[in-house]
C-alpha positions in Angstrom: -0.4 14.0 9.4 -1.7 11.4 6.5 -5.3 12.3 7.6 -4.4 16.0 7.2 -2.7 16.0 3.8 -5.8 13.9 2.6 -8.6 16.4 4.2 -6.1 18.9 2.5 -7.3 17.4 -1.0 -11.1 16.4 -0.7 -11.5 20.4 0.5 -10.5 21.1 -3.0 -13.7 19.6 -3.7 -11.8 16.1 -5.1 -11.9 12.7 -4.7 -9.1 10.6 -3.5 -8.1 7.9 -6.1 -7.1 4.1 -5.0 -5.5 1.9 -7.0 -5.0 -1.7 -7.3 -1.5 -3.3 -8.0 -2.3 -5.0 -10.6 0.8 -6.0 -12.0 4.7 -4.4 -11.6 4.1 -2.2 -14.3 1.1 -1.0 -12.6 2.1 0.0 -9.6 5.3 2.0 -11.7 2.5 3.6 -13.1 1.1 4.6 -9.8 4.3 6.0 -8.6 5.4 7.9 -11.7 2.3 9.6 -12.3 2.3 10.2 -8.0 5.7 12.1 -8.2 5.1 13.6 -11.7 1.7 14.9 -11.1 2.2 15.4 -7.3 -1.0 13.5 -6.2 -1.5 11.6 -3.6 -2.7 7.8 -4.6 -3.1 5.2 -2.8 -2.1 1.6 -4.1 -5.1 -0.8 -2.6 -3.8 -4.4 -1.8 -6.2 -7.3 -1.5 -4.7 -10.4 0.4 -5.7 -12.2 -2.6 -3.5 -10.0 -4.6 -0.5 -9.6 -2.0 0.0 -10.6 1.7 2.7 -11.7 4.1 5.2 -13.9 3.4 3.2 -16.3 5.7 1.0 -16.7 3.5 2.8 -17.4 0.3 2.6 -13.5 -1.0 0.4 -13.0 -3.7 -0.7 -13.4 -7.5 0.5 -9.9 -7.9 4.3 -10.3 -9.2 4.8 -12.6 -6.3 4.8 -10.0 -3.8 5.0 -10.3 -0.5 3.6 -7.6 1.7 7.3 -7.0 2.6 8.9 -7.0 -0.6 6.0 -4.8 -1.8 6.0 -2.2 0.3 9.6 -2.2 0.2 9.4 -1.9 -3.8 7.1 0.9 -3.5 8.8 3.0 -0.3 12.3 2.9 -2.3 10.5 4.2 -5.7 8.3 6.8 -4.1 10.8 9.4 -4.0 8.5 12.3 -3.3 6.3 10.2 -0.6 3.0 10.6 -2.9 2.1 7.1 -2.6 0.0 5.6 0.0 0.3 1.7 0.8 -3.2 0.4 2.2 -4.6 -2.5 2.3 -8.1 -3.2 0.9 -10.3 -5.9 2.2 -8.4 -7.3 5.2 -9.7 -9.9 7.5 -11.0 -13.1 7.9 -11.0 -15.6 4.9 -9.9 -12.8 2.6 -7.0 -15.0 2.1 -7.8 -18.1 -0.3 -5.7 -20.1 2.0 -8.2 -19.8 4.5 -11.2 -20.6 2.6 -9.5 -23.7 1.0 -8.3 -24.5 4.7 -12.3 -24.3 6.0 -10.4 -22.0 8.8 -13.1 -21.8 12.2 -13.8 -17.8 13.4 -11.5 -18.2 15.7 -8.6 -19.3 13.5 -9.6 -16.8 10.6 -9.2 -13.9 12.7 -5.8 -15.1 13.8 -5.0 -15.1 10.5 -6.1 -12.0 9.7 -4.5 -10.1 12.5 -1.0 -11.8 11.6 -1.4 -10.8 7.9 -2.6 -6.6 9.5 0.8 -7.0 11.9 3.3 -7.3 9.1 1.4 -4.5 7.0 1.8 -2.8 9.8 5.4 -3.4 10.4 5.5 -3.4 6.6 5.1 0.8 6.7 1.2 0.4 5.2 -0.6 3.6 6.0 -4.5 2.7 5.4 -5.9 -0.6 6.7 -9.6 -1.4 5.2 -10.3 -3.8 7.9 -13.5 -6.0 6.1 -15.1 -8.8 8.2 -18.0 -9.4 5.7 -16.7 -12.4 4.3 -17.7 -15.4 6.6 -17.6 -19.1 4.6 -20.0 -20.5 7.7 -22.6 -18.9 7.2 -24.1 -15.1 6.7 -23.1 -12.6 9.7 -25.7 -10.4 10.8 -24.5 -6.4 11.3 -24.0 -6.5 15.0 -21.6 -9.7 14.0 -19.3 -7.9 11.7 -19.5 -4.8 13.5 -18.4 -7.0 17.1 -15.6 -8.3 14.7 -14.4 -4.8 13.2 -14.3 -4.3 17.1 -12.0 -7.1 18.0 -9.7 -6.4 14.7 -9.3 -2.8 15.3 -8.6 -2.7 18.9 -5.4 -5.3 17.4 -4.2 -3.3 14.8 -4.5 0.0 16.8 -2.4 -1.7 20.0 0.3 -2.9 17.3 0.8 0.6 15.5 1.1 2.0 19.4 3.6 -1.2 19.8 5.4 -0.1 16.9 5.4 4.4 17.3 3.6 4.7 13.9 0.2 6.3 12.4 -2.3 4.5 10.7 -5.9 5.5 9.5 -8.3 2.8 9.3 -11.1 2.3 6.4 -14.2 0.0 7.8 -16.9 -2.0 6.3 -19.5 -4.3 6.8 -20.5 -5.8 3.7 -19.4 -6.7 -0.1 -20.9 -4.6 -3.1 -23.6 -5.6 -4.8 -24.7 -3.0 -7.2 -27.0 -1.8 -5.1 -27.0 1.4 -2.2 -27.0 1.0 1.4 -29.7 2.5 3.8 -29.0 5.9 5.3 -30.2 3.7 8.7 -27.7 1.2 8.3 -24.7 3.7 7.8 -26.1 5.9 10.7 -26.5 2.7 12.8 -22.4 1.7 11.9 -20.9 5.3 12.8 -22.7 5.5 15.8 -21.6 2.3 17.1 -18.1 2.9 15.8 -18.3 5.8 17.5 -18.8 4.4 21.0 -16.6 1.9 20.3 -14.2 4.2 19.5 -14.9 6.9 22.1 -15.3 3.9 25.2 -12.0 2.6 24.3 -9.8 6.2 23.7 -9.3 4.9 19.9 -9.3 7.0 17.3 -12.3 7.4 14.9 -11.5 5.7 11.5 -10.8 7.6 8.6 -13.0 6.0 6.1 -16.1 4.0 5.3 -17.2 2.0 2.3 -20.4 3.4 1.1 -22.0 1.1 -1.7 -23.2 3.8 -4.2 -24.7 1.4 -6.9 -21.4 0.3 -8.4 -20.1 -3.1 -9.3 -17.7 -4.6 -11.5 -19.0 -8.2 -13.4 -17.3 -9.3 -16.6 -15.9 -5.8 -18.4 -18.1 -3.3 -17.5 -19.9 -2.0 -14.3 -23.1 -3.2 -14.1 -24.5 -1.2 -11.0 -27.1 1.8 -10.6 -24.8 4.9 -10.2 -24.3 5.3 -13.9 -27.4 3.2 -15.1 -30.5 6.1 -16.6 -32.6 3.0 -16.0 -34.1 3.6 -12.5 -34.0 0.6 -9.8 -37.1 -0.2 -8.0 -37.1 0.8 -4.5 -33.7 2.7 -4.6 -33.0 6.1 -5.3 -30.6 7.5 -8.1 -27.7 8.3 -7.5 -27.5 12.1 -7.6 -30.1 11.9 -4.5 -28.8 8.9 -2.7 -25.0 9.6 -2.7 -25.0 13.4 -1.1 -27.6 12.2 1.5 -24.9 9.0 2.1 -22.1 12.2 2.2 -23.7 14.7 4.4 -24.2 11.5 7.0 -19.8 11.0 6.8 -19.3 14.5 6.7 -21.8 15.6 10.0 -19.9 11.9 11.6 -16.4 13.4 10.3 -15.3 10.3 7.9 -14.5 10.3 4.3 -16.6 8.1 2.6 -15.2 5.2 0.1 -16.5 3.7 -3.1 -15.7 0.8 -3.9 -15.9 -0.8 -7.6 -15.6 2.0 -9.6 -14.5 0.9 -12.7 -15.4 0.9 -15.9 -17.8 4.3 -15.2 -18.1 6.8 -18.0 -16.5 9.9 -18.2 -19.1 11.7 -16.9 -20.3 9.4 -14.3 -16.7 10.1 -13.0 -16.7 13.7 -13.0 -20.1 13.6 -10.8 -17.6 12.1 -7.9 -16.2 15.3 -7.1 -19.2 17.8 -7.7 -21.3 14.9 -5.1 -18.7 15.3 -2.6 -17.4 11.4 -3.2 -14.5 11.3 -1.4 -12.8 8.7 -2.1 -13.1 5.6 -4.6 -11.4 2.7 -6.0 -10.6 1.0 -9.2 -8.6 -2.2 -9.7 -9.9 -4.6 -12.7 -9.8 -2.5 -15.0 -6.1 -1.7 -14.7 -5.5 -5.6 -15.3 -8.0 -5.7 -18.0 -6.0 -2.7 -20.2 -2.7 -3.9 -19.5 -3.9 -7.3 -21.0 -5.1 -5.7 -23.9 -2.2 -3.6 -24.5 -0.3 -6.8 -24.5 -2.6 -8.8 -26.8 -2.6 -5.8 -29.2 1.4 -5.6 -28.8 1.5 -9.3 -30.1 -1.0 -9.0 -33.0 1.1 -6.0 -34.3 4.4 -6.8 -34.6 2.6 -10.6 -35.7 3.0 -12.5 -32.8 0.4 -15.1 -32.9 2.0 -18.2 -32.0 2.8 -16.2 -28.6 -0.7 -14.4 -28.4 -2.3 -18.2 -28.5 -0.2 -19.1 -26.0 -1.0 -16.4 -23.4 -5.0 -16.5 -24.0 -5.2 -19.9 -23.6 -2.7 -19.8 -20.2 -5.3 -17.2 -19.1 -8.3 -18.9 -20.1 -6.9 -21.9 -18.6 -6.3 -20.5 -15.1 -10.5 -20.3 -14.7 -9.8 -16.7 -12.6 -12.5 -15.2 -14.8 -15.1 -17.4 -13.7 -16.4 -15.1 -10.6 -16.6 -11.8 -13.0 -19.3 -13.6 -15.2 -22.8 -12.8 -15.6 -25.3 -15.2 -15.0 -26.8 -14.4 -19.1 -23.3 -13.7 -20.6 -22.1 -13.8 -23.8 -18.9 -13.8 -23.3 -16.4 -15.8 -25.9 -13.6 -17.7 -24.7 -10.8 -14.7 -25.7 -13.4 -12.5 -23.4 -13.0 -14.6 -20.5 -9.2 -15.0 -20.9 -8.9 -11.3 -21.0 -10.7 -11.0 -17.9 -8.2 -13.7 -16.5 -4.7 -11.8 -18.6 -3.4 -10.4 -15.3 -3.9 -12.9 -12.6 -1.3 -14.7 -15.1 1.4 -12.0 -15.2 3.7 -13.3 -13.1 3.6 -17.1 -13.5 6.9 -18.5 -15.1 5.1 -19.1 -18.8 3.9 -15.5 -19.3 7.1 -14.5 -18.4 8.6 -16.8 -21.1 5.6 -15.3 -23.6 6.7 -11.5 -22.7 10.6 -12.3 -22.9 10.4 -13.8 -26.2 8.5 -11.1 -28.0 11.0 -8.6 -26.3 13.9 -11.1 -28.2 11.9 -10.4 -31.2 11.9 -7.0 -31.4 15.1 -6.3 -30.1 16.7 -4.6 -32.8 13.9 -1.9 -33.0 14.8 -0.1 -29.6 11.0 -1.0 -28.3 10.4 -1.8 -24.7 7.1 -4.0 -24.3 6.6 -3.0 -20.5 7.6 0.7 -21.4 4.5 0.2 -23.7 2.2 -1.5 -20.9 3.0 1.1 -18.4 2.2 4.0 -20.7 -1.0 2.7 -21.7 -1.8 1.5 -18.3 -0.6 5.4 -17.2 -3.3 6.8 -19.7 -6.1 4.9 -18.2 -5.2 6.1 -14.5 -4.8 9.5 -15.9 -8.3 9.5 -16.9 -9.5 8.9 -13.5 -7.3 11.7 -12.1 -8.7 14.5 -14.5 -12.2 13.5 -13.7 -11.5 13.2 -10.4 -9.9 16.7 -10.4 -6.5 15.4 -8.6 -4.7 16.5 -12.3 -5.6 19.5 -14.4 -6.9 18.6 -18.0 -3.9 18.5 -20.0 -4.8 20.6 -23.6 
């Protein structure tokens, strides 16, 4: 039925739109603009942003898995939303990197933290074994793992009565494009996997396209008009990488789309991009929104205090380039929404809501409409919402 309704879409010649929950006001942006627009999107959790309550939730507004998908399920009113999880399985979790977790244990993990999505009512399960702190897995490795994990989640949605699709893939962006033999090699293993098993064929694979998100701004090939040496642009590499998941009957995902240009965007749909997510950047606009609220209306004692929680937190560390020239405030930008829901920005955003109280503004009225317009922009490119004049 999901698969259908999505098929239903991408034959309209668009591409499917996942985004991550940021922050409470982002996912009420997701579902307003779900049931107002009636598009289907799908909200994309990381374990690092929200897992079970096993596992001490998450940095987004303290979710747990189950009080997340709760959240969303009760708000969704029209059913537009789609809960999937993005990059689940071993050490995706920081617990189990910080932990030095074996194989064996990290896949444990990782098929308790798929049960309670599962359970949860999560639709879409990116199950994403490339991560391995011991070492570098070779294809064959991540692929035997994919195996293991999908065979799980597949006997626990039986278990359970309920249908889930399943996203796979086999190795973090880089900026770079994969091989047409190394996607052909995946399907057709999947496939006999699959077919050897009586499982059903997944419903998506991550296809790196030559996108990737470092600092504020994508730094891959897809909407570089430098050309890469030994790869090919994007406007021949991507429909080759299509026509492969069409003739093997999967949508193909892109990952780390952010930050793309207008018209890099509206290429998605005319290549046949299927799908494709954004997350960062959602967290990086709401920060700004926030840091321009305070400047306004003169709130610098409060803006200090929220770039240097941010800055302090070191979550930007990972986005940098290895030549930036990023200034402090940059980096604690890039940090603003990891911070969202500790106790102290809570404190910050409460207390310039006390000082504006008499004016009839709402600060996170003002967050979610700005984080609303940046969304939007992805679903007119992406053709899911007409153009509005």
């Amino acid at each position: 039925m999901i698969k259908q309704r999505l098929d239903t879409v991408i034959r309209r010649r668009c591409t499917l739109l996942g985004v991550g929950p940021m922050s409470l006001n982002c996912v009420n942006a997701v579902i307003e603009l779900a049931n107002e627009h009636l598009a289907p999107i799908m909200l994309i959790a990381s374990r690092r942003q929200i897992d079970s309550e096993n596992y001490g939730g998450g940095y987004a507004n303290n979710w747990t898995t189950e009080k997340f998908a709760s959240y969303v399920i009760d708000n969704d009113k029209n059913g537009r939303v789609l809960l999937a999880r993005d990059h689940g399985g071993p050490w995706q979790n920081e617990s189990e990197k910080l932990a030095g977790l074996s194989l064996r244990r990290a896949m444990e993990s990782a098929k308790s933290s798929f049960r309670t999505d599962i359970e949860s009512g999560f639709q879409i399960l990116h199950i994403d074994p490339s991560v391995d702190i011991h070492g570098v897995p070779t294809l064959d490795e991540v692929l035997d793992r994919i195996f293991e994990l999908y065979e799980y989640c597949w006997a626990q949605a039986q278990r359970l009565g309920v249908n889930i699709l399943f996203e796979i893939g086999t190795e973090e962006q880089s900026g770079s494009t994969n091989t047409q033999e190394e996607l052909e090699y995946t399907l057709k293993s999947m496939r006999r996997f699959c077919d050897r098993n009586r499982l059903p064929f997944p419903s998506f694979v991550v296809v790196q396209t030559g996108t990737r998100v470092m600092e504020t701004r994508n730094v891959g090939s897809f909407d570089s008009p430098i050309r890469i040496v030994d790869e090919l642009p994007a406007e021949i590499q991507v429909p080759k990488m299509v026509e492969i998941c069409n003739r093997h009957q999967i949508f193909m995902k892109e990952h780390n789309t952010d930050y793309l240009s207008d018209e890099a965007l509206q290429w998605h749909p005319r290549l046949g991009v299927h799908s494709a997510n954004v997350a960062p950047e959602f967290g990086v606009s709401e920060t700004l929104a926030l840091l321009q609220f305070l400047d306004r209306y003169g709130m610098n004692d409060l803006s200090e205090r929220f770039l240097s929680l941010a800055y302090n937190s070191n979550k930007w560390c990972k986005w940098m380039l290895p030549d930036t020239r990023a200034e402090d405030r940059d980096r604690a930008v890039i940090a603003g929404h990891y911070v969202f829901s500790t106790e102290e920005c809570r404190e910050i955003k409460l207390e310039a809501q006390s000082r504006i109280n008499n004016t009839g503004i709402d600060l996170d009225g003002i967050l979610k409409e700005r984080l609303k317009e940046r969304i939007m922009r992805y679903l007119i490119n992406f053709r899911l919402v007409r153009s509005i004049v």
